[in-house]
N, CA, C and O atoms as CSV, one atom per row, in Angstrom:
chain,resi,resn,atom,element,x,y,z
A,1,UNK,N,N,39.253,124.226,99.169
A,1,UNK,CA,C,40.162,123.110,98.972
A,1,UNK,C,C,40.030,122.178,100.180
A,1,UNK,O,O,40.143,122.646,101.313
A,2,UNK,N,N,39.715,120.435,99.913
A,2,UNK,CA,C,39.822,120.103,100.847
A,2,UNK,C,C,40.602,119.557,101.809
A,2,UNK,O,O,41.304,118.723,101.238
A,3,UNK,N,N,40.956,119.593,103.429
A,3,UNK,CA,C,42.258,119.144,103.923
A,3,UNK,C,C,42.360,118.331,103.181
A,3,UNK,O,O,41.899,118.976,102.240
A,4,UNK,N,N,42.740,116.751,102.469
A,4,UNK,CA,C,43.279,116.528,101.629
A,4,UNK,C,C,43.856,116.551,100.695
A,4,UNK,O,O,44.802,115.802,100.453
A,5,UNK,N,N,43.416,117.424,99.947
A,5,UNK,CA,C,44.339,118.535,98.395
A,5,UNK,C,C,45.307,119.027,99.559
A,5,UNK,O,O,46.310,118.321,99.670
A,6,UNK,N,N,45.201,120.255,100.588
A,6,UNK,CA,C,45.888,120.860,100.786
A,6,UNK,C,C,47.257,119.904,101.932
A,6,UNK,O,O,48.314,120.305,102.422
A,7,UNK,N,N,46.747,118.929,101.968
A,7,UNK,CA,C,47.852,117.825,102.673
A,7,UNK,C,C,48.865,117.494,101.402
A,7,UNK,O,O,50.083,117.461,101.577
A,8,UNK,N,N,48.353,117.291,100.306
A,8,UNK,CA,C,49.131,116.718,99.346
A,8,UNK,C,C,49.614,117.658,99.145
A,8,UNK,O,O,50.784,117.557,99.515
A,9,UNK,N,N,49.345,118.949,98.603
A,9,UNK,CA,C,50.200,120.333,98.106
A,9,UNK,C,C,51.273,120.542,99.504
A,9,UNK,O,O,52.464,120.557,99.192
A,10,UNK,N,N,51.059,120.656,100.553
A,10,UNK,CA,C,52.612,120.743,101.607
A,10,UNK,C,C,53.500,119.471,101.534
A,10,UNK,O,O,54.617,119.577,102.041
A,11,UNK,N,N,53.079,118.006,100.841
A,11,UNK,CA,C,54.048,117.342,100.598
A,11,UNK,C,C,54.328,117.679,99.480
A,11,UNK,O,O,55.433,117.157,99.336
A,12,UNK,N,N,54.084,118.232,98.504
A,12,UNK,CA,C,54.309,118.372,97.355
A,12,UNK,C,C,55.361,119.834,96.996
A,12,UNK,O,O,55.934,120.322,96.023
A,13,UNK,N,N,55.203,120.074,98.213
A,13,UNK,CA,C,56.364,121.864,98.569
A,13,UNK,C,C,57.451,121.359,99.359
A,13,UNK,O,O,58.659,121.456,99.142
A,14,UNK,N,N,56.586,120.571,100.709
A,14,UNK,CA,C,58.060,120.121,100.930
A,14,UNK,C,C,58.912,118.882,100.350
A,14,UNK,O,O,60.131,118.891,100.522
A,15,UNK,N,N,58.323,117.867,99.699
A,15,UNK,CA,C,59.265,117.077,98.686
A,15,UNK,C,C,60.126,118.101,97.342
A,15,UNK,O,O,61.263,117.893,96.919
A,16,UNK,N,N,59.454,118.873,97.028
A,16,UNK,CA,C,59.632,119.914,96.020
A,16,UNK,C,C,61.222,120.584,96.668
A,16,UNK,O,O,62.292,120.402,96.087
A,17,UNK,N,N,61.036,121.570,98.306
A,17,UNK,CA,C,62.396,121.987,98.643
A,17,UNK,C,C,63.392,120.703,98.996
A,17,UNK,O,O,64.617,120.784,98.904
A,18,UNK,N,N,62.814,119.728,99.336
A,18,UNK,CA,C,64.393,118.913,99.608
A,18,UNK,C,C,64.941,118.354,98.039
A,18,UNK,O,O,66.105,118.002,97.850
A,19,UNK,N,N,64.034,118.348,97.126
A,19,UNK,CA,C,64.668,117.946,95.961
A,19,UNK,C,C,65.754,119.253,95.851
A,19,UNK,O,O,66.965,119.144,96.044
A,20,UNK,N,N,65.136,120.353,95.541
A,20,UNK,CA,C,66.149,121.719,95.020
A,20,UNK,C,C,67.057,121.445,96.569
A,20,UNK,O,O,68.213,121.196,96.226
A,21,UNK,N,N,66.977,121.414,97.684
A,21,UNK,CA,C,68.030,121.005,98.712
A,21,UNK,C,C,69.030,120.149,98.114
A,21,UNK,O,O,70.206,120.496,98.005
A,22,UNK,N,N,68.420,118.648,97.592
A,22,UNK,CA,C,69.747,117.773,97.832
A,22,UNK,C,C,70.249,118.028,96.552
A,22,UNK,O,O,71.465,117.857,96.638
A,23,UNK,N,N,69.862,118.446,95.057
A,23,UNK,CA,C,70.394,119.060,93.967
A,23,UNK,C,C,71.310,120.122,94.445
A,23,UNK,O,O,72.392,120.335,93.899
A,24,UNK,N,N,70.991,120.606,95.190
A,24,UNK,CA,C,72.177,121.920,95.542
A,24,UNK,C,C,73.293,121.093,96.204
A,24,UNK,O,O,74.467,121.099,95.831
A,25,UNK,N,N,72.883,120.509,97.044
A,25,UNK,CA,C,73.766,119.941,97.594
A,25,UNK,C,C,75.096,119.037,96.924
A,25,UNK,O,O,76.280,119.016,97.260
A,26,UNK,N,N,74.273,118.220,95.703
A,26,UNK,CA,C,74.862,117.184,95.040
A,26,UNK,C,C,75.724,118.043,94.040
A,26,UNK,O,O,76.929,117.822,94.156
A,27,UNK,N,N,75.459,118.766,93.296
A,27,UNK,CA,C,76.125,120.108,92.524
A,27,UNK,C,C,76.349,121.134,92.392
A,27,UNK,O,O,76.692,121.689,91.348
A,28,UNK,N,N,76.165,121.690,93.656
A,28,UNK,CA,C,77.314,122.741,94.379
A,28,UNK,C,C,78.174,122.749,95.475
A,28,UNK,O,O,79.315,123.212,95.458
A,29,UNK,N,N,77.454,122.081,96.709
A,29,UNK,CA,C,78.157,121.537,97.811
A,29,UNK,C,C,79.204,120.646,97.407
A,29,UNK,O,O,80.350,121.086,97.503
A,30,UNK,N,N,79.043,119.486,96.975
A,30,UNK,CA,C,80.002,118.259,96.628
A,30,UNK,C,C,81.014,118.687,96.028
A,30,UNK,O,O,82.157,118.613,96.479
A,31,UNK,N,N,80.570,119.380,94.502
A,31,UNK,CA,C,82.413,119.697,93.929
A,31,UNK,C,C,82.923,120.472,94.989
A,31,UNK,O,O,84.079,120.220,95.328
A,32,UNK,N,N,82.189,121.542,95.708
A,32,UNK,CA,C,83.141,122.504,96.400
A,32,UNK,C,C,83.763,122.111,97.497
A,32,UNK,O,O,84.843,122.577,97.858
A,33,UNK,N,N,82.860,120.861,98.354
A,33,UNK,CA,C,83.847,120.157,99.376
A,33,UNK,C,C,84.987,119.442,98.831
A,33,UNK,O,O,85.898,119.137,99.600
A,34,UNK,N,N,85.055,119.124,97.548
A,34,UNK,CA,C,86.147,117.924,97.228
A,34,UNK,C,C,87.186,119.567,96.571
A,34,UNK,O,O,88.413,119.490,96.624
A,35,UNK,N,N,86.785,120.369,96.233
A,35,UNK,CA,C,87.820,120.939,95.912
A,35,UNK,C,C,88.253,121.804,96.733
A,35,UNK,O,O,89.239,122.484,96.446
A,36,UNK,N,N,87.640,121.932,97.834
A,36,UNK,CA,C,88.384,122.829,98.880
A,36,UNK,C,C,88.744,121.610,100.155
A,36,UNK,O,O,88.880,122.002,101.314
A,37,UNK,N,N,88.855,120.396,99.874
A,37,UNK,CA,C,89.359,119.274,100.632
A,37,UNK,C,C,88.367,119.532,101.940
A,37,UNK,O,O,88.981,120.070,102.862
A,38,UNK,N,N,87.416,119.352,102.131
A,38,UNK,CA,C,86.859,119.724,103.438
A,38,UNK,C,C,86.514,118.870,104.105
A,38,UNK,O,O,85.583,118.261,103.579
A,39,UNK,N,N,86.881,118.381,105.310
A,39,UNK,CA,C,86.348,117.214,105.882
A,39,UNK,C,C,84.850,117.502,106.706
A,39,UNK,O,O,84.758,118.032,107.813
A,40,UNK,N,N,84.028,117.145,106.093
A,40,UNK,CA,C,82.202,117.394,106.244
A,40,UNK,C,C,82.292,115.907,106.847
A,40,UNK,O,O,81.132,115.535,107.018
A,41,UNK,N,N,83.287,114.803,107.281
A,41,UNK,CA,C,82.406,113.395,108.011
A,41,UNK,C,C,81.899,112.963,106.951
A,41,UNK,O,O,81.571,111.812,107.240
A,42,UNK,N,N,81.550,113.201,105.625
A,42,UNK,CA,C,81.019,112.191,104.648
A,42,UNK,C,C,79.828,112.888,104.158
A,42,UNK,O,O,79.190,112.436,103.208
A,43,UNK,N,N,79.409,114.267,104.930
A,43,UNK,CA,C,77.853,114.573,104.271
A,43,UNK,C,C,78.198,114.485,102.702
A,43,UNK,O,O,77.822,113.583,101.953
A,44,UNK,N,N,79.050,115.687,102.320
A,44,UNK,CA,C,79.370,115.399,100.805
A,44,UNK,C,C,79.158,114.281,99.817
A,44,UNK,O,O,79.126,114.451,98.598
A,45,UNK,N,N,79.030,113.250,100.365
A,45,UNK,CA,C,79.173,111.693,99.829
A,45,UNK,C,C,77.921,111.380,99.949
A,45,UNK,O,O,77.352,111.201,98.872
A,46,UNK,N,N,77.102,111.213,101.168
A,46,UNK,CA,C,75.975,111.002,101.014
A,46,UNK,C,C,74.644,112.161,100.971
A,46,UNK,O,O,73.546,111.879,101.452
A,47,UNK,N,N,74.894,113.270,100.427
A,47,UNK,CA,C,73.891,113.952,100.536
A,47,UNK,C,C,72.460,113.699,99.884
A,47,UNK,O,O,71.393,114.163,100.285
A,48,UNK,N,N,72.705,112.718,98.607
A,48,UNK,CA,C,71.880,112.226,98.145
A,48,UNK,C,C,71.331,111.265,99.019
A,48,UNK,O,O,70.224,111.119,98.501
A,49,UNK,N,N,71.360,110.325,100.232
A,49,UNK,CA,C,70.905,109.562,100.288
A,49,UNK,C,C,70.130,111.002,101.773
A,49,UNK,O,O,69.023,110.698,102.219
A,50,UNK,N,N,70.587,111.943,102.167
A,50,UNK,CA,C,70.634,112.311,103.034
A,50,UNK,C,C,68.920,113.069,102.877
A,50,UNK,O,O,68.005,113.037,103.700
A,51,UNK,N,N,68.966,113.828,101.255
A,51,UNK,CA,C,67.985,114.566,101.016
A,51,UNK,C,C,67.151,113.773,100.197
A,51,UNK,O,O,65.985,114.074,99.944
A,52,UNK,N,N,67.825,112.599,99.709
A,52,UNK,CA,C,66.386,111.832,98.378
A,52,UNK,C,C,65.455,110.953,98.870
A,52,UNK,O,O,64.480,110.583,98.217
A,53,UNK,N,N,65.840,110.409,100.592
A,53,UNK,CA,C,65.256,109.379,101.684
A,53,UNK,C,C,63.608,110.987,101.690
A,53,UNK,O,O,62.489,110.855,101.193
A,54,UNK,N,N,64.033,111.941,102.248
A,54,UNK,CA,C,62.796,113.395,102.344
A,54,UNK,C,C,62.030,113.069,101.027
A,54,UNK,O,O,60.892,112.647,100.821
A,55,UNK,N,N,62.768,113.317,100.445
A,55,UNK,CA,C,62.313,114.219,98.066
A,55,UNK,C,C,61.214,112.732,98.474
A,55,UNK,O,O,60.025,113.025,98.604
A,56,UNK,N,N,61.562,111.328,98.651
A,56,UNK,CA,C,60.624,110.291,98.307
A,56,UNK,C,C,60.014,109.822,99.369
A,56,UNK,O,O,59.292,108.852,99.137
A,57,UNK,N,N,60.076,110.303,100.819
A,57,UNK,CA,C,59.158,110.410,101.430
A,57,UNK,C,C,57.579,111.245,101.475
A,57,UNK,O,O,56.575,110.843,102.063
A,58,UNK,N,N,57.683,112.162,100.890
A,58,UNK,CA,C,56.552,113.033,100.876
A,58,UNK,C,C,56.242,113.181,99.422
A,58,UNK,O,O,55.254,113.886,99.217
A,59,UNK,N,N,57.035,112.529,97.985
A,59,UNK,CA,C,56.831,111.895,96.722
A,59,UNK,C,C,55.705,110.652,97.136
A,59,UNK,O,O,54.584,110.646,96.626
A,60,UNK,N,N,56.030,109.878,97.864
A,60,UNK,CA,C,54.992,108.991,98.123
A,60,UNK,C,C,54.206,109.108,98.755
A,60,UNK,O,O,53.209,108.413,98.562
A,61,UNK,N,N,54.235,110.053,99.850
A,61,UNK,CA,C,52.644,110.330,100.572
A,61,UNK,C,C,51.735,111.683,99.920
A,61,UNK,O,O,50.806,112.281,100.462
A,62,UNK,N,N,52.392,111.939,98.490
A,62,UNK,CA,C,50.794,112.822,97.705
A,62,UNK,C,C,49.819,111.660,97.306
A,62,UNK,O,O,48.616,111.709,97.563
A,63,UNK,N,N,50.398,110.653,96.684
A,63,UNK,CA,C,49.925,109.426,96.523
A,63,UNK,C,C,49.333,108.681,97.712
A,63,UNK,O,O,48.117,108.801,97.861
A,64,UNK,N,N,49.940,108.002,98.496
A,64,UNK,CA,C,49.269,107.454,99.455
A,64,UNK,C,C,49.246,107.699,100.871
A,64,UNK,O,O,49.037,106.841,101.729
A,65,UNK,N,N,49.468,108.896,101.062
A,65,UNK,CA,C,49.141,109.230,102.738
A,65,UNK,C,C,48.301,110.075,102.892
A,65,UNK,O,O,48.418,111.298,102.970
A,66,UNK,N,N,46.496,108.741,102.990
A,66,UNK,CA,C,45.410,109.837,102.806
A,66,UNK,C,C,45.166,109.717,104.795
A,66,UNK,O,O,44.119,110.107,105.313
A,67,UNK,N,N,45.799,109.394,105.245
A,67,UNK,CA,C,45.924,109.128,106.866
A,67,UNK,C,C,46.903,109.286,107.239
A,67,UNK,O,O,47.949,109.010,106.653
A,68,UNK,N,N,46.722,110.005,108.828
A,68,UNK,CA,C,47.827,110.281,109.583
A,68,UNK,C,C,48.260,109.134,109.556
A,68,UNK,O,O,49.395,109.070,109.082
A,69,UNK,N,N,47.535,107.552,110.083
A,69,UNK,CA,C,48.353,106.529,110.764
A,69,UNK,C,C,49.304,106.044,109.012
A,69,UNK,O,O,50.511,105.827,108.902
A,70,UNK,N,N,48.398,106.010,108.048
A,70,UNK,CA,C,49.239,105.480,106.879
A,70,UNK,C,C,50.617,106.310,106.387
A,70,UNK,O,O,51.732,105.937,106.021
A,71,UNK,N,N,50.030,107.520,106.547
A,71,UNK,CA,C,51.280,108.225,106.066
A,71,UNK,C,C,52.668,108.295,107.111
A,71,UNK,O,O,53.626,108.901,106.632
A,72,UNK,N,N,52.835,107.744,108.440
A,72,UNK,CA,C,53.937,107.685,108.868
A,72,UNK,C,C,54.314,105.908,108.575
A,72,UNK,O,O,55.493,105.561,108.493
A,73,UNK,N,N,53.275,104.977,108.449
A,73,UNK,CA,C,53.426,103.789,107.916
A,73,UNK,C,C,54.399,103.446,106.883
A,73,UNK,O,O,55.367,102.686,106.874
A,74,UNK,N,N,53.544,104.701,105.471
A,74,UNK,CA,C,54.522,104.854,104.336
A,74,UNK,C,C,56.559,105.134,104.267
A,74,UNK,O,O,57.538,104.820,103.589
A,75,UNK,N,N,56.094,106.091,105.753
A,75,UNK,CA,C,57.082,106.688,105.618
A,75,UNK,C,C,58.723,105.875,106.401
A,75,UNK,O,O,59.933,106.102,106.412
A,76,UNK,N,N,57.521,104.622,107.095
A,76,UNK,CA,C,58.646,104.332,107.562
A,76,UNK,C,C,59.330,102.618,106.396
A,76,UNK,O,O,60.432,102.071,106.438
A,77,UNK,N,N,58.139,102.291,105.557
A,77,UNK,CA,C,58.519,101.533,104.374
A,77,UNK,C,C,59.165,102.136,103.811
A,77,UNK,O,O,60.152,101.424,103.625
A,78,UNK,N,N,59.437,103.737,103.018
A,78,UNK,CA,C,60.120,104.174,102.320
A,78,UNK,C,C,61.503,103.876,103.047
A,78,UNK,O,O,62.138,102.874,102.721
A,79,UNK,N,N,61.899,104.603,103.876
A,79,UNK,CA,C,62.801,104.480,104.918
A,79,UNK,C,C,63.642,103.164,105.004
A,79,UNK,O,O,64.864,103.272,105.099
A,80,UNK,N,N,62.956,101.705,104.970
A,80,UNK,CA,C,63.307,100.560,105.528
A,80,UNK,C,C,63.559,99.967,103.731
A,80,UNK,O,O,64.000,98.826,103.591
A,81,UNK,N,N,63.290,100.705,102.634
A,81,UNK,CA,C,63.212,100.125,101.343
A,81,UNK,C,C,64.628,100.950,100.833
A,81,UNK,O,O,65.110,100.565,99.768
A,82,UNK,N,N,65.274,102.016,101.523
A,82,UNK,CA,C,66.709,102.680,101.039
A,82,UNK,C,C,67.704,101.900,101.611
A,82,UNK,O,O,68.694,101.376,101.101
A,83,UNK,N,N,67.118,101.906,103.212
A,83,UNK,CA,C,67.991,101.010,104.232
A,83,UNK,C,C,68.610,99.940,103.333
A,83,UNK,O,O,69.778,99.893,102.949
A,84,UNK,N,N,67.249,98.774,102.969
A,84,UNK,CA,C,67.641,97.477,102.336
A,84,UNK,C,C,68.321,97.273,101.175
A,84,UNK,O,O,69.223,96.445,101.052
A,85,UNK,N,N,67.796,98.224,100.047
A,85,UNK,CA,C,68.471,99.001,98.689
A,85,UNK,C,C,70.240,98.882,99.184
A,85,UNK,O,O,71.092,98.250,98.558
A,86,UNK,N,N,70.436,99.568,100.292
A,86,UNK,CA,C,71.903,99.976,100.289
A,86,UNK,C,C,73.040,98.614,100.875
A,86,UNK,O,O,74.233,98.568,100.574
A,87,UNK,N,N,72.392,97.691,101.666
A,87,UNK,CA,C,72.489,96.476,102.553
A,87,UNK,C,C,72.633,95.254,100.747
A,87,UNK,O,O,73.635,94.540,100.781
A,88,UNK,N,N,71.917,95.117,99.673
A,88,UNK,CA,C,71.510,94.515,98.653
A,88,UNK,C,C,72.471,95.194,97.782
A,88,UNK,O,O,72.380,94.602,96.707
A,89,UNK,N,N,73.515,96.307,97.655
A,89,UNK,CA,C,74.652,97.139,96.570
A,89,UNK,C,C,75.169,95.870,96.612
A,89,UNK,O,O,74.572,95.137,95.824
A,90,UNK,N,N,76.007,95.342,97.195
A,90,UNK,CA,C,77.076,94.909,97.130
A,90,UNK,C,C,77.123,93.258,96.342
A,90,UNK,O,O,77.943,92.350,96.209
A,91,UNK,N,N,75.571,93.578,95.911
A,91,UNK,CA,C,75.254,91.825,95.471
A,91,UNK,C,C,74.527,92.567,93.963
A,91,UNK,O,O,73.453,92.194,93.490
A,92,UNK,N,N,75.067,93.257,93.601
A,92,UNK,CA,C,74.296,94.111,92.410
A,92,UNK,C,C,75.423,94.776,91.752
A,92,UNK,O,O,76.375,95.180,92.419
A,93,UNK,N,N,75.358,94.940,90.209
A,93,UNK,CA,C,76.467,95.286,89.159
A,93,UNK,C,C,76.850,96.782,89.639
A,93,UNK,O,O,75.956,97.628,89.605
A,94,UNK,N,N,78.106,97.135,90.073
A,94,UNK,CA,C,78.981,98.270,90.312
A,94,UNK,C,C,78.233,98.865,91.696
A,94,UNK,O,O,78.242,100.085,91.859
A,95,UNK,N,N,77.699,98.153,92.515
A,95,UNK,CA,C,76.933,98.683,93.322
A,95,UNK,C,C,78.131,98.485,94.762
A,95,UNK,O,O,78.972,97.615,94.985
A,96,UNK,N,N,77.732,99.698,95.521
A,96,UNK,CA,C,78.882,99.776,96.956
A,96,UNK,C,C,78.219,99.784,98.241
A,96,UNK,O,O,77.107,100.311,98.232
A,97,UNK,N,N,78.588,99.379,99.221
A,97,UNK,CA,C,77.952,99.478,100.776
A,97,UNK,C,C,78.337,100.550,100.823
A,97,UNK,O,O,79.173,100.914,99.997
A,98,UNK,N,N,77.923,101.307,101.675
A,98,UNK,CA,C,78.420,102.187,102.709
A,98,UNK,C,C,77.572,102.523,103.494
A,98,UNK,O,O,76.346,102.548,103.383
A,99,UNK,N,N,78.410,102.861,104.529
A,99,UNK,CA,C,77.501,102.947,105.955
A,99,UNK,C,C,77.227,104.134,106.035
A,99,UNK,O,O,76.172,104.420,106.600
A,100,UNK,N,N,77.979,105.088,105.565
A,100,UNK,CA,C,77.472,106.576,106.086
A,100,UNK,C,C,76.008,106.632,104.927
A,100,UNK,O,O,75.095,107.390,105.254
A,101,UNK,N,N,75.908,106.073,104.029
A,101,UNK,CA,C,74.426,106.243,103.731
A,101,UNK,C,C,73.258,105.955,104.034
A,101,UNK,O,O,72.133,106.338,103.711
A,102,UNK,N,N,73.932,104.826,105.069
A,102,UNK,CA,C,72.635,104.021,105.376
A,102,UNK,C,C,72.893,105.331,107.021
A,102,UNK,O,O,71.678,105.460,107.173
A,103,UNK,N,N,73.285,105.925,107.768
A,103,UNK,CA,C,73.456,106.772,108.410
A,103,UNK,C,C,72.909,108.403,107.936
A,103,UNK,O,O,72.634,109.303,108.731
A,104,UNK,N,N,72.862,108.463,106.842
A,104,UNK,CA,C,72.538,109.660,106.240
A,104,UNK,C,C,71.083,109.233,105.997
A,104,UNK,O,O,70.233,110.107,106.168
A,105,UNK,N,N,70.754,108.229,105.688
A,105,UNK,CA,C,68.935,107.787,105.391
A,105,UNK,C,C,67.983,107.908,106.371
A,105,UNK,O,O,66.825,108.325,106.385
A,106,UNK,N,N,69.090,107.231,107.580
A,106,UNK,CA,C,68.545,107.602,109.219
A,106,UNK,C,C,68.126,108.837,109.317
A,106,UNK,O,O,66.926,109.105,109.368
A,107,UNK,N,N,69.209,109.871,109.361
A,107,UNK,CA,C,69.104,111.177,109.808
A,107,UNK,C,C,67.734,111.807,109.010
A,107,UNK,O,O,66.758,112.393,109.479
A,108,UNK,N,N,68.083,111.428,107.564
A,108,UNK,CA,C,67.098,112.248,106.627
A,108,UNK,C,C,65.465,111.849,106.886
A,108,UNK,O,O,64.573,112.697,106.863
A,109,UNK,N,N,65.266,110.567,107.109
A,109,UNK,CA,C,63.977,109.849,108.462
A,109,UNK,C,C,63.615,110.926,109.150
A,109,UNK,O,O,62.757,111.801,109.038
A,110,UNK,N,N,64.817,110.550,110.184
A,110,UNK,CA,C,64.591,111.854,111.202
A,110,UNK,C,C,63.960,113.282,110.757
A,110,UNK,O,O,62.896,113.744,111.169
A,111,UNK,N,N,64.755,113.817,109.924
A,111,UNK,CA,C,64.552,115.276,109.477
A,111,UNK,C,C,63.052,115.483,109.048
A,111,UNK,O,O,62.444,116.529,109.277
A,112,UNK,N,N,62.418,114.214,108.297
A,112,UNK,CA,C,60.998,114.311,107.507
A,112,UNK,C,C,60.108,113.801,108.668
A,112,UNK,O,O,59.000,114.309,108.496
A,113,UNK,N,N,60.106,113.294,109.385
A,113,UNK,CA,C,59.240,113.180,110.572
A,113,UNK,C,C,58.486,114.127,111.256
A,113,UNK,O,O,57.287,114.372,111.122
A,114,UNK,N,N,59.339,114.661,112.039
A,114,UNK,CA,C,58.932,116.266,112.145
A,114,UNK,C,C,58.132,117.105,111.547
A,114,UNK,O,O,57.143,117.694,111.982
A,115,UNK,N,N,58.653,117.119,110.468
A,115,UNK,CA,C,57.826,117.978,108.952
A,115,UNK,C,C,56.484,117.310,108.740
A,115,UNK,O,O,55.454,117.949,108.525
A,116,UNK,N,N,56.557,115.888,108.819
A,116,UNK,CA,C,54.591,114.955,108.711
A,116,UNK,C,C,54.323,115.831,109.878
A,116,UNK,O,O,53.401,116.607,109.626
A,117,UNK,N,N,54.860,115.984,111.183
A,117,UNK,CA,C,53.824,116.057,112.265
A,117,UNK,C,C,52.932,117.673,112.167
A,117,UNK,O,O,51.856,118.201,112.448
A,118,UNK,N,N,53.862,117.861,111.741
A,118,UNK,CA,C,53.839,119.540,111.414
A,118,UNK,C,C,52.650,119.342,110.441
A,118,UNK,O,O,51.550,119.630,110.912
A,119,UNK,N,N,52.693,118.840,108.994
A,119,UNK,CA,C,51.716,118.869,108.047
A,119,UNK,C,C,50.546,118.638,109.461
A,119,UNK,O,O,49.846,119.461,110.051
A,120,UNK,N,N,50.730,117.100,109.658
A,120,UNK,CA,C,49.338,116.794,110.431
A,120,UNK,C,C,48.674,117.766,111.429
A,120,UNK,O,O,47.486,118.075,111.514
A,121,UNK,N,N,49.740,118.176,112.169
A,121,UNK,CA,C,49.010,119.286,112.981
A,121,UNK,C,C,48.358,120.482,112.370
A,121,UNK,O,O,47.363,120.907,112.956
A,122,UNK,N,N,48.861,121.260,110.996
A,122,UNK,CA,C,48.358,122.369,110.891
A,122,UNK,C,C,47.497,121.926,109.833
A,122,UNK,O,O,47.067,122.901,109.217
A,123,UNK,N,N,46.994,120.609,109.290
A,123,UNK,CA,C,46.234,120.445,108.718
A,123,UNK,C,C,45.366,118.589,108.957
A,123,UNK,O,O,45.576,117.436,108.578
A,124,UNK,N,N,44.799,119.013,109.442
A,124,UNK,CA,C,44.245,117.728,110.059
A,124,UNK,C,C,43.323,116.983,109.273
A,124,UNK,O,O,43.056,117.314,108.118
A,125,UNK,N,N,42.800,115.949,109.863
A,125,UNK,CA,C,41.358,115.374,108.472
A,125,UNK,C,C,40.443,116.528,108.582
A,125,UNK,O,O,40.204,117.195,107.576
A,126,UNK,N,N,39.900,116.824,109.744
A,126,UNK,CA,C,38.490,117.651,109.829
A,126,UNK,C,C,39.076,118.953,109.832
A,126,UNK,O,O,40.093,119.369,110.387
A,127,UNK,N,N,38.192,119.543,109.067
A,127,UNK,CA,C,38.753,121.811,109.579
A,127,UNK,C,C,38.120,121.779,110.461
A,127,UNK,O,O,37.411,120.791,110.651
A,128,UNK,N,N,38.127,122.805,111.309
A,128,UNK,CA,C,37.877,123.119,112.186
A,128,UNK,C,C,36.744,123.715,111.882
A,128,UNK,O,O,36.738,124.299,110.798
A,129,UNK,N,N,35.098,123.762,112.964
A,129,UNK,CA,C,34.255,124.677,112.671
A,129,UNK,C,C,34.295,125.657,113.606
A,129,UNK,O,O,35.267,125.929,114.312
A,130,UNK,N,N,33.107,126.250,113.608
A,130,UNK,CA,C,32.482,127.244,114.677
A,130,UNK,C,C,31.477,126.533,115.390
A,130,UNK,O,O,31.008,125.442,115.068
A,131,UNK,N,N,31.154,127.283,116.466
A,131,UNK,CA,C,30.236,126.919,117.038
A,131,UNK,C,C,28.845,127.397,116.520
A,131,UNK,O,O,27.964,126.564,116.734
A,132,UNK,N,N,28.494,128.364,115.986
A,132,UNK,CA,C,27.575,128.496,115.539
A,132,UNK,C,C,27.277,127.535,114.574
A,132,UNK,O,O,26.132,127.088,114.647
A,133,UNK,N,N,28.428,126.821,113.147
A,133,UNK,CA,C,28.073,126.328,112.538
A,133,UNK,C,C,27.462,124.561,113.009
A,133,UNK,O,O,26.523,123.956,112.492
A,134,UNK,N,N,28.312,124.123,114.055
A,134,UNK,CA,C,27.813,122.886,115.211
A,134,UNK,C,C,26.428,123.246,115.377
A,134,UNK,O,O,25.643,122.465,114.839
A,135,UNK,N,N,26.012,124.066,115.885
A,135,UNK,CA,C,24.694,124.091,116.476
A,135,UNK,C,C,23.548,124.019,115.147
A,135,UNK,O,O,22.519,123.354,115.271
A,136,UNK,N,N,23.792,124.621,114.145
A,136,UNK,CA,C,23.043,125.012,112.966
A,136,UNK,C,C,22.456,123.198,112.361
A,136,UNK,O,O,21.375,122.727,112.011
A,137,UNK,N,N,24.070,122.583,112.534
A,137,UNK,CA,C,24.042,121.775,111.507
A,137,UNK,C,C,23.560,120.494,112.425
A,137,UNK,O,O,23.771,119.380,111.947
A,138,UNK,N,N,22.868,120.595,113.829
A,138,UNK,CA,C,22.358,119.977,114.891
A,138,UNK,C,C,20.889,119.885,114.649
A,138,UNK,O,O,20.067,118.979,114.787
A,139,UNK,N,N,20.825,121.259,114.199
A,139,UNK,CA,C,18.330,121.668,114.132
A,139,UNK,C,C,18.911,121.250,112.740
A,139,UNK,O,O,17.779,121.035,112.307
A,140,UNK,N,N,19.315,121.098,112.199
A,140,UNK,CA,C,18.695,120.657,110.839
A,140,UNK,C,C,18.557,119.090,110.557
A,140,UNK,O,O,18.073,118.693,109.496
């Protein structure tokens, strides 16, 4: 498989767990904070924006992050396209500001950042060879 397939399959696992993340979150966490009154600061409210900013960060780089430099590029358009989405509610049918989402989009940025560097590091453009195979592929 080449690092590329296997770049897309770890976005494709980790977009995969933050989806089942922010689904858990959105319909099990949420009713249970509102019915056990819990003051969570608002995660409850925005968990969707918290885990779906991740789910469509690494949704869009199976598609287009065939590069390290593009795929944090992507990631920071995705990022700056929820931001604006949420800034643009309030001029759109039943649509609401709120700040803790555009705060929860931040964080969730944050959270998937990490996770690219991680992909990139343990899977880079080139595999790694041997030295024997360097030298081989030198006489030929």
């Amino acid at each position: 498989m080449s690092p590329l397939a296997r770049r897309r399959l770890a976005f494709l696992l980790l977009g995969g767990l933050a989806f089942l993340l922010t689904e858990f979150g959105r319909f099990v966490y949420r009713p249970w904070a509102y019915a056990h009154e819990i003051r969570d600061y608002g995660l409850a409210d925005s968990v969707g924006n918290l885990g779906g900013i991740v789910v469509q960060i690494f949704a869009v780089l199976i598609v287009a992050g065939q590069t390290r430099r593009r795929s944090f590029v992507w990631s920071g358009v995705v990022a700056l396209g929820y931001v604006l989405y949420e800034f643009l509610q309030p001029y759109l049918p039943r649509g609401t500001f709120d700040w803790k989402d555009v705060l929860a989009t931040a964080i969730g940025w944050a959270i998937a950042m990490p996770l690219l560097v991680l992909v990139w590091r343990l899977l880079p453009d080139r595999e790694p060879t041997s030295g024997a195979q360097e030298i081989g592929e030198r006489s030929t």
